[in-house]
Each structure stands twice: as C-alpha cells, then as structure tokens.
C-alpha positions in Angstrom: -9.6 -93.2 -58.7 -12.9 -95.4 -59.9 -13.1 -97.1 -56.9 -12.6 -93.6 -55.0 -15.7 -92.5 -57.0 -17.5 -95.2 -56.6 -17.1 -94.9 -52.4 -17.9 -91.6 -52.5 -21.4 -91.6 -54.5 -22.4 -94.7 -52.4 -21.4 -92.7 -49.1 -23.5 -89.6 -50.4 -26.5 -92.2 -51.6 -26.1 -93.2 -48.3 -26.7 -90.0 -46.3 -29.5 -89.0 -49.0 -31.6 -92.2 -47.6 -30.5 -91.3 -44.0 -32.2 -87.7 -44.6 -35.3 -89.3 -46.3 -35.9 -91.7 -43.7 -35.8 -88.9 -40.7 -38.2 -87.0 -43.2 -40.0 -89.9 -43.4 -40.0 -90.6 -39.3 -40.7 -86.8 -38.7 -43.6 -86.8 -41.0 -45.3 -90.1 -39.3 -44.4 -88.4 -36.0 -46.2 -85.6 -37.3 -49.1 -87.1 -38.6 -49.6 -89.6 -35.5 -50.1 -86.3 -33.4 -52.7 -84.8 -35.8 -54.1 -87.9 -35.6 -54.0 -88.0 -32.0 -55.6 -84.7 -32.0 -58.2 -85.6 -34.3 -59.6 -88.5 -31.9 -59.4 -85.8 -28.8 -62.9 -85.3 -28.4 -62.7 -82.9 -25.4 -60.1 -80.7 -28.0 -62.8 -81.7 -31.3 -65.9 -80.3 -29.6 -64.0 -77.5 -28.0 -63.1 -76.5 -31.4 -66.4 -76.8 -32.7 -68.0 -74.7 -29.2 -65.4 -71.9 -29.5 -65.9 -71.3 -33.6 -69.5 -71.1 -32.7 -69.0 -68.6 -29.6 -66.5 -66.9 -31.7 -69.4 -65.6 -34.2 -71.3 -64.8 -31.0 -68.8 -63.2 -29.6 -68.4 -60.7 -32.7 -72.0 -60.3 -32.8 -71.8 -59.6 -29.2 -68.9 -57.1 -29.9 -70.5 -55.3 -32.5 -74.1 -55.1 -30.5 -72.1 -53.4 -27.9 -69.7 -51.3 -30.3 -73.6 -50.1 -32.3 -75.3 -49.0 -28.8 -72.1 -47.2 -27.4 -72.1 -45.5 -30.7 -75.7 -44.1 -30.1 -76.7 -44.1 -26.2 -75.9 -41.6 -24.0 -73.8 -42.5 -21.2 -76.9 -42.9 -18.6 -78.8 -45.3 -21.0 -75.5 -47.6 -21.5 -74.6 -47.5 -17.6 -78.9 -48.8 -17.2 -78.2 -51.5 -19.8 -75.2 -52.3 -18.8 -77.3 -53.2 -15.1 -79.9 -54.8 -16.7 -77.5 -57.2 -18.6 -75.5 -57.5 -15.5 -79.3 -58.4 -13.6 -80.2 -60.9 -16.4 -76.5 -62.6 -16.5 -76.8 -63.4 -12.7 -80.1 -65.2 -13.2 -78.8 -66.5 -15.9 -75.8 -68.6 -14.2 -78.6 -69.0 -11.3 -80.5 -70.9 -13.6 -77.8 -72.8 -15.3 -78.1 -74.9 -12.1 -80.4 -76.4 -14.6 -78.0 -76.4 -17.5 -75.7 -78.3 -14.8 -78.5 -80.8 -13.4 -80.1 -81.8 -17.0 -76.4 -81.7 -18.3 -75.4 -84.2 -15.5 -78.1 -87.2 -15.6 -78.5 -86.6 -19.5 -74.6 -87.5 -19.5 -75.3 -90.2 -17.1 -78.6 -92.0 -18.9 -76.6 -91.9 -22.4 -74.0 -93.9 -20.4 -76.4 -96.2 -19.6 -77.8 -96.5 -22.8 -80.7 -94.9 -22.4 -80.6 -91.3 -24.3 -84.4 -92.3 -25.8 -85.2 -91.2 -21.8 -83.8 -88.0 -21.7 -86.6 -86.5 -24.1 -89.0 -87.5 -21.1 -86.7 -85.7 -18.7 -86.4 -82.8 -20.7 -90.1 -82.2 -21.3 -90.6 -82.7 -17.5 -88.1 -79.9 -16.4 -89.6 -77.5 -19.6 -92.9 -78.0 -17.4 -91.1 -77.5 -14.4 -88.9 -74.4 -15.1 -92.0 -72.6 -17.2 -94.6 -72.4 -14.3 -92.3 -70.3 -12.2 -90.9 -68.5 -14.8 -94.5 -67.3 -16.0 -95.1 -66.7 -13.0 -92.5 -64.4 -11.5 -92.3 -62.7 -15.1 -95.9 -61.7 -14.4 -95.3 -60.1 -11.0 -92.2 -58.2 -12.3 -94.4 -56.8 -14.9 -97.2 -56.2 -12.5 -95.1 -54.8 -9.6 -92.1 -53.1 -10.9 -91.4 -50.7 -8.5 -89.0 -52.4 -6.5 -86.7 -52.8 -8.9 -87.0 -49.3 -10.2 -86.3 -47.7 -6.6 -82.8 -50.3 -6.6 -81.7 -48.7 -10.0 -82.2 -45.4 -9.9 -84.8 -45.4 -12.7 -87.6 -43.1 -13.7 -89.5 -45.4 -15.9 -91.1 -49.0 -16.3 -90.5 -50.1 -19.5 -86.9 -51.9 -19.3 -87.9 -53.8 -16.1 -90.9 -54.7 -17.7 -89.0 -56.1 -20.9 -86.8 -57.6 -18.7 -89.4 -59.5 -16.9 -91.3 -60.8 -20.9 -87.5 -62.1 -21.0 -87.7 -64.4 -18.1 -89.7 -67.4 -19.7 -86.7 -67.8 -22.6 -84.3 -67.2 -19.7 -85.7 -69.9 -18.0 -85.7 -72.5 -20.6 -82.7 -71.8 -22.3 -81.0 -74.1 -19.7 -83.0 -76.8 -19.6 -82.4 -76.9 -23.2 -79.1 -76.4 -22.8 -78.3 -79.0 -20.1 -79.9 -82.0 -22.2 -77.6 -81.0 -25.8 -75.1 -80.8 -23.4 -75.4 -83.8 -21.8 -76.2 -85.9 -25.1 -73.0 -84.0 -26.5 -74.8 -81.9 -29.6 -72.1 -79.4 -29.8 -73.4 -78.2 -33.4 -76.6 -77.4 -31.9 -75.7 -75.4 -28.9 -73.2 -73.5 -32.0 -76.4 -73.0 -33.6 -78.6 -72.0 -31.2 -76.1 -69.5 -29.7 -75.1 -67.8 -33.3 -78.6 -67.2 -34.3 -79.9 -65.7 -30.8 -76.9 -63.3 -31.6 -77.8 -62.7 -34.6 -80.6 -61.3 -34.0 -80.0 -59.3 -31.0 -77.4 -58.0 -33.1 -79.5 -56.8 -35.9 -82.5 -56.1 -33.9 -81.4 -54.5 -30.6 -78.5 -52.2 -32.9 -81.2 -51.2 -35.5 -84.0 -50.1 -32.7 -81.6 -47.8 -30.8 -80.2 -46.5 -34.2 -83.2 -46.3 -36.2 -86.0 -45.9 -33.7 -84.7 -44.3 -30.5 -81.5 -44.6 -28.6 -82.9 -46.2 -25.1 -82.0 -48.7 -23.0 -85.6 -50.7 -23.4 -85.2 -51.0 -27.0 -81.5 -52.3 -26.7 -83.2 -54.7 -24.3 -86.2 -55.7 -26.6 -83.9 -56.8 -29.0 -81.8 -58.8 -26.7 -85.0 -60.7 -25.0 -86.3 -61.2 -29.1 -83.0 -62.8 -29.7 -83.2 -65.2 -27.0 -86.3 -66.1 -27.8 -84.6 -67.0 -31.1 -82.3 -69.2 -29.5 -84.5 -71.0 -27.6 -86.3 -72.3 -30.4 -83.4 -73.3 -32.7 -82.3 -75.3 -29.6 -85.9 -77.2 -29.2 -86.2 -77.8 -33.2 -83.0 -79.5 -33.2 -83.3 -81.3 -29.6 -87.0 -82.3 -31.3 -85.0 -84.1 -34.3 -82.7 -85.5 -32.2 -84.9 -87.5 -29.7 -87.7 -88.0 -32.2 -88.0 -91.9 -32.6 -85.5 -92.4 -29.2 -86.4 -95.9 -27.6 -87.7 -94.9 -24.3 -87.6 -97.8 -21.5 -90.3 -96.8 -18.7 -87.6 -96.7 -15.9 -88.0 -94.2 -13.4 -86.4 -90.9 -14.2 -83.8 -89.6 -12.0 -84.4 -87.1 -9.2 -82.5 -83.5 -9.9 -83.5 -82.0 -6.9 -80.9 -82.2 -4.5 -78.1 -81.9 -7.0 -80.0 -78.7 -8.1 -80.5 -77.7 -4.9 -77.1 -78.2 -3.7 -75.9 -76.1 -7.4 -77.6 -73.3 -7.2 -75.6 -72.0 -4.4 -72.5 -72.2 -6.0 -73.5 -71.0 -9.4 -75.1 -68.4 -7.8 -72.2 -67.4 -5.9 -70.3 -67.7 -9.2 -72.3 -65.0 -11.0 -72.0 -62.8 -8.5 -68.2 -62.9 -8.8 -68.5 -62.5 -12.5 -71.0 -60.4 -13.0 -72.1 -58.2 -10.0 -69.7 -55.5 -10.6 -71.6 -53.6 -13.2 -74.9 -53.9 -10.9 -73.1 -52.5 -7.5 -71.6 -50.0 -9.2 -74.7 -48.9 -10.6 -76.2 -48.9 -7.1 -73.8 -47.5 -5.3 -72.0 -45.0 -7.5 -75.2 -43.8 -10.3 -73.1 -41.4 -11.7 -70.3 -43.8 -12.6 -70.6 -44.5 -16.4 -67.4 -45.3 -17.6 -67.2 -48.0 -15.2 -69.8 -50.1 -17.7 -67.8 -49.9 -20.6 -64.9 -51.1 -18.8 -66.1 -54.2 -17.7 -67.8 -54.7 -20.8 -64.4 -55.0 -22.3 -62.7 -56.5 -19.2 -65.7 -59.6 -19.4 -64.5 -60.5 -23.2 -61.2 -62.6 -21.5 -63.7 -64.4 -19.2 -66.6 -65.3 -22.5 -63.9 -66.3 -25.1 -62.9 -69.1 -23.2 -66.3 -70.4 -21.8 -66.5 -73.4 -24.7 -63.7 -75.5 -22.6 -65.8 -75.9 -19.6 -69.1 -76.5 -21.5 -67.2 -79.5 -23.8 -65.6 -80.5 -20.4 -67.8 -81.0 -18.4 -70.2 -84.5 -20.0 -66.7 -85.8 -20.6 -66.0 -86.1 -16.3 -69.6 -86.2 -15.3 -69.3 -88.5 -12.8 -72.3 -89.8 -10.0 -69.3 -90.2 -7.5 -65.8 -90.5 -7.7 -62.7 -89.1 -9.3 -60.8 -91.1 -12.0 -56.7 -90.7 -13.8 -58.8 -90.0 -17.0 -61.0 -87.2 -15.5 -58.3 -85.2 -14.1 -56.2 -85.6 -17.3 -59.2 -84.4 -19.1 -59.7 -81.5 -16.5 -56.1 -80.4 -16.4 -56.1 -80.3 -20.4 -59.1 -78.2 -20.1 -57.6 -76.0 -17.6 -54.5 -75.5 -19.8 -56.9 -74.7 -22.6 -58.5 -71.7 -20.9 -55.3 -70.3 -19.8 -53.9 -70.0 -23.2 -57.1 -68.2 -23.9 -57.1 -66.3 -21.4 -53.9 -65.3 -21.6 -54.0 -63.7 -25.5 -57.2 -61.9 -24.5 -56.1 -60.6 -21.1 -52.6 -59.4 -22.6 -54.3 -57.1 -25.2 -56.6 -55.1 -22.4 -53.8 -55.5 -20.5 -51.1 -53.6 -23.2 -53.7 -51.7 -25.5 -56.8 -50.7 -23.4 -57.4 -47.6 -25.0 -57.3 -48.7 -28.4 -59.7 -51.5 -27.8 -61.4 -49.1 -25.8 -61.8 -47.0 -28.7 -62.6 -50.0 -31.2 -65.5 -50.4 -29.0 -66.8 -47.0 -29.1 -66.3 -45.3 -26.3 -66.0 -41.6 -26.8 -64.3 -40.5 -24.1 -61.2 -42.0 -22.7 -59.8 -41.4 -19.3 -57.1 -42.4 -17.8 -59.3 -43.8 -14.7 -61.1 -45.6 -17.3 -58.0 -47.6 -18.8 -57.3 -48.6 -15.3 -60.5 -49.8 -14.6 -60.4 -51.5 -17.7 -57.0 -53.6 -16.7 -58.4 -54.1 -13.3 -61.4 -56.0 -14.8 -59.1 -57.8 -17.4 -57.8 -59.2 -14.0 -60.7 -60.2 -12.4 -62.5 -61.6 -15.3 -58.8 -64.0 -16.1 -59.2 -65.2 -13.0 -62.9 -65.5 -13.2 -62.7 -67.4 -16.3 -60.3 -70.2 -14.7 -62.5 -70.8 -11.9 -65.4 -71.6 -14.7 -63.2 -74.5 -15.2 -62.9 -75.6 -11.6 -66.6 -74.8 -10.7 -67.4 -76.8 -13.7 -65.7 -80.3 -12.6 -66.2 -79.8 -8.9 -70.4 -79.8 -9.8 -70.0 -82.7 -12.9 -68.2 -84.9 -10.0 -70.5 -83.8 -7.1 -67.8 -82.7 -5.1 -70.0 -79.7 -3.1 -68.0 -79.6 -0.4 -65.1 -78.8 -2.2 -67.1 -75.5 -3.6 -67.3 -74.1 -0.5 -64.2 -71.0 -0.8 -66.4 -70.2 -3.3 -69.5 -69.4 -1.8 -67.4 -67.9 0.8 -65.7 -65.5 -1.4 -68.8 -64.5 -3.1 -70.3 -63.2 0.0 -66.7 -61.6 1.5 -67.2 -59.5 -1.6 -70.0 -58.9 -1.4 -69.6 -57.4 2.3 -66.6 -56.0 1.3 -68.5 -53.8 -1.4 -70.8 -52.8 0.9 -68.3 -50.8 3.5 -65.9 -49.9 0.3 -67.5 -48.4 -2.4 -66.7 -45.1 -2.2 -64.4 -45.2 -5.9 -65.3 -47.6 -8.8 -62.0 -49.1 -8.3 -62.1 -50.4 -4.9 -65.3 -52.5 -6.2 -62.9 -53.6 -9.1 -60.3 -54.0 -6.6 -62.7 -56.6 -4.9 -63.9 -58.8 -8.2 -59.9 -59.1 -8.5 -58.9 -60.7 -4.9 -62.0 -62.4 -4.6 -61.9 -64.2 -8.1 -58.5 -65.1 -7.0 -58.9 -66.3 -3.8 -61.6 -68.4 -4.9 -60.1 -69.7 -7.9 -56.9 -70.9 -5.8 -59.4 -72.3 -3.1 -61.4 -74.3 -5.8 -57.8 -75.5 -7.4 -56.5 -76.9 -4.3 -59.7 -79.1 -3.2 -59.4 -80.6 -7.1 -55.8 -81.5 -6.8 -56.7 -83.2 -3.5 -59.6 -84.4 -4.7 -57.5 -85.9 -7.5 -54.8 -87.2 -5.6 -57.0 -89.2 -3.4 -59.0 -90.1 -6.4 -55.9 -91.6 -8.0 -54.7 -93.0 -4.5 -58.1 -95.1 -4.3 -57.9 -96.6 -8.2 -54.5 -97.8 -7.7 -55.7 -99.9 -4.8 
C-alpha cells in the first residue's frame, strides 16, 4: 500500500512538471512572437502612422459630422467639390512625396542623410515658385472655375487658390520624413493640421456663418499648420547633418514618369464627388455618401506610407521586398475589411452618426456602392505604392488606363449618381487586379533572377 502511494504521488508530480513545462514552452513561444513583432519595423511604424491618422481621422470625422450639422445641402455638395478638387492635386503633388520619399530613402542607405537637408531645401524652392504662382492666377482669374461648378461667387475658389502654396509643400515635406523614416513627425504634423481645421473650420460655419468658404478657410489654416510642425521638426532633425558635397540626385524623370500615375490614382479615388457635382448639381446626397464611403480607403493609408522606404529600390525586386509588400497588403485588407463591413451592414446608422438629416434609401445604396470602390481603392494604394518605390512604370500602366476608361465612361453615363458610383467600383477593381498581377510577376521574376 506505501509503495502504491508512493507511485502514485510521483506519477502525479510527474504530470504537474509535464504541464509546467508546456506552460513554460507556450509562454516562450509566446513571447518569441511578441518579440518578433516588436523588431517588425514595417508592423512598428505602421502602428505608430495609424494611431496618429486615427486622431486625424476623428478630427476629420467630427469636422465633417459639425458642417453637415449646419450647412445646407448646396453648401456641403460645394465643399464636398472643393475637397474633392484639392485631394486630386493633392495625390498630383504627392509625385513629390514619392520622388523626395525615394532618393531620401536611397541617400540614408548610402550614408548620407546629412544630404538630404540640401535636397529638401532645393525642391521647397522648386515646388514654391509654381505654387505662388498658379495660386496668384486662380485668385486673379477665377472665373473658370466658377463656370465648371456651378457657382455664383468668388470667395471659395479664391481660398482655395491662398491654399495652394501649403498644398504644395506639404509633400516635399512629407517625402524627405518619409524617406529618413520620422514616423512621429509625420503623426505630428498630421494630428495638429487636423486639429485645427477641426476647431477652426467647425467654429466659423457654426459661430460665424454656415458657408462653404469658411469651412474651407479653416481647412487651408490647418494645413498651413501642418506644414510648419513638419519643417520645425525636419529643421531639428537635419540640423548639424554631415553633408558631403556630392552631387544631388536628379528627381525629374522619376517625377515625371509619377505624376501620371498618381494622377490617374486620384482620379479613381477622388473624382466622384467632382463629376457628380458637374454633371448632376442637384445631387446632394451623393456628397455625404462618399464622404462616408472614403473612410475604408483613409483608415488604411498608414501601411503604404510605412511601406514604401522599407522596398524603395533604384532597380530590382528582392524575396525581402515582396515579403514586406505582401505583409503590407494583408495589413490593409484587414482594415479594410472592418471598415467596409460596417457601411456595408449599417449605412444608415453611420449615416446618421455623421449627420445627415435625411436618409434615403438611394442614399444607403450609394453609400455601399462607394464602400466598394473606395475597398478596392485602398488596396491598390498598396500596389501603386511598391510599383513607384521599385520604379516599375510599366507595370502601372492598367492604371492609367482605367483612370481614363472612367473617366470616358462618366462622360456618356451620368445620367443617375449611381452609374458614376457604378464606374469608381469596376474601375478601382479592374485596376487593382491589373496592378496585382504585374507585382506577382514582377516578383516572381525578381525571385527567379536572385536565386541564380
């Protein structure tokens, strides 16, 4: 019977120390990923991008949620244009983001970041001539752009056209933290530009009067905001850098070849609003739609930005960049997917949430139709993105072509809101699946030519 005893407490100390040691294997298996995803830098900086564009994107939210709240549906549709105007010169521009983000990458990987202060002080130069200049003449000779919006006064176009020199810069700015990696400052840059559009552009239309220019004013004051948070802390940065008299890189041709296909990128993202402001004026609802239907493709946006210094490449596909773009890829789509789900099951609540006073059933539709378009919009960020860090411009061609098939295609069918929503859906998609098929055969070729 003692000996019994004695077998049977030694069997149970036995499986006690078989459990602790799984415990003890699970929890180093545990801690060995967390580790592993602590020395991720694509997931590190992604984390710190998307906390930052979170805030922005509340600030954002509420901006929209104030001046729904107050303008009538005219003034909303007009801002809605203007924004739409200002975000597809905006992703013009960020040919610069792409060009200063690129050879910034490239001269910290030669070990010579102390150079990219002179870079960046050349294309401030370079992008503020022009901008001063075409400001001036949108100022000066309004009247064009008045005729192609329906409007009966000057002052939004001219506020738009004081915005242009901060529109301008902003990516040059933006290109050189991007390329030296200064996450925290783009966070910083972006959350107090919102801030104060926020706070600003709500309180004039509430406080002063509910039009569309002083929604505008306060959107240009906070982007004026942003750019100089962005050049104290680029200032601080490069202050001291060692810089070693080497001729700078030429952007031109890369910027050149970029600014088609960012262009053509806007105008899949962001032309809707404008067309349907052109070609239907008396379509309102269609604004607060996409509004809501362009938060799946904005909550994502941080992936690309931390992708892209990470695969920045002056020719040449590697195993690691591809692992880093696929992981990047599979990033956005879980984003994407949450946001695009709840337009997708509860339009008219978030519809509501944002303020929109009259809910129709064409509305809701409209709303899942751009939840659509903008998921698919949102991916090909992503594959624009690593097709321009690796300089693959060929491989960017569907989407050029698909920017100006909708285009066309808006043209003979606009008849109904939802035929132009209709369009940003198929062509998003076809040229998302076009732009994913030239980077897996890019990639598989890439791959091919390593191993030999």
């Amino acid at each position: 019977m003692l000996l019994a005893s004695k077998n049977e407490l030694l069997t149970a100390a036995e499986a006690e120390f078989r459990l602790c040691l799984r415990l003890l294997t699970r929890m180093k298996k545990f801690l060995s990923r967390i580790e592993c995803l602590r020395k991720d830098e694509l997931l590190k900086h992604t984390a710190v991008l998307f906390a930052g564009m979170m805030v922005v994107n509340v600030c954002n939210l509420v901006y929209q949620m104030a001046v729904i709240r107050v303008l009538p549906g005219e003034e909303y549709a007009l801002l809605a244009a203007f924004l739409g105007v200002l975000a597809i010169l905006s992703y013009a521009l960020s040919t610069l983001t792409t060009g200063l983000g690129h050879y910034s990458s490239l001269l910290r990987q030669e070990g010579r970041s102390g150079d990219v202060g002179r870079l960046l002080l050349k294309w401030l130069v370079l992008a503020g001539i022009p901008a001063f200049l075409l400001g001036a003449a949108v100022i000066l000779f309004n009247g064009p752009v008045e005729g192609f919006l329906h409007l009966e006064r000057a002052a939004p176009v001219i506020i738009a056209g004081a915005v242009l020199p901060a529109l301008f810069w902003m990516p040059v700015l933006n290109g050189a933290a991007q390329g030296l990696q200064l996450f925290g400052w783009s966070s910083a840059s972006a959350i107090a530009g919102a801030f104060f559009k926020l706070v600003l552009g709500a309180g004039f239309v509430w406080f002063l009067y509910p039009a569309c220019g002083w929604a505008m004013l306060g959107h240009g004051v906070g982007m004026y905001i942003s750019v100089a948070v962005f050049a104290v802390g680029l200032f601080l940065v490069l202050q001291g850098g060692m810089k070693t008299g080497q001729p700078l890189p030429s952007l031109r041709f890369y910027l050149l070849q970029s600014f088609f296909v960012l262009i053509a990128f806007a105008v899949l993202m962001n032309a809707d609003v404008i067309l349907v402001k052109h070609y239907l004026p008396e379509e309102t609802g269609f604004a607060v739609a996409a509004t809501l239907g362009r938060i799946v493709a904005f909550l994502p946006a941080a992936v690309a930005v931390a992708m892209f210094p990470k695969v920045a490449s002056a020719g040449g596909t590697t195993a690691e960049h591809r692992k880093i773009f696929l992981r990047s890829l599979g990033y956005t789509t879980l984003c994407v997917a949450a946001a695009a789900t709840g337009c997708l099951i509860f339009p008219r609540l978030l519809l509501r949430i944002l303020g929109s006073r009259e809910i129709s059933d064409s509305m809701v539709f409209l709303t899942r139709l751009m939840a659509l378009a903008m998921s698919a919009s949102a991916l090909l960020n992503v594959v624009v993105q690593f097709l321009l860090a690796q300089r693959r411009f060929k491989e960017t061609i569907p989407v050029v072509l698909a920017s100006l098939l909708y285009l066309l295609s808006t043209h003979f069918f606009h008849q109904e809101a939802r035929w132009i929503a209709w369009a940003a859906v198929v062509f998003n998609t076809a040229a998302l699946l076009g732009g994913l098929f030239a980077v897996f055969r890019t990639g598989r070729s890439a791959v091919m030519y390593t191993q030999f």
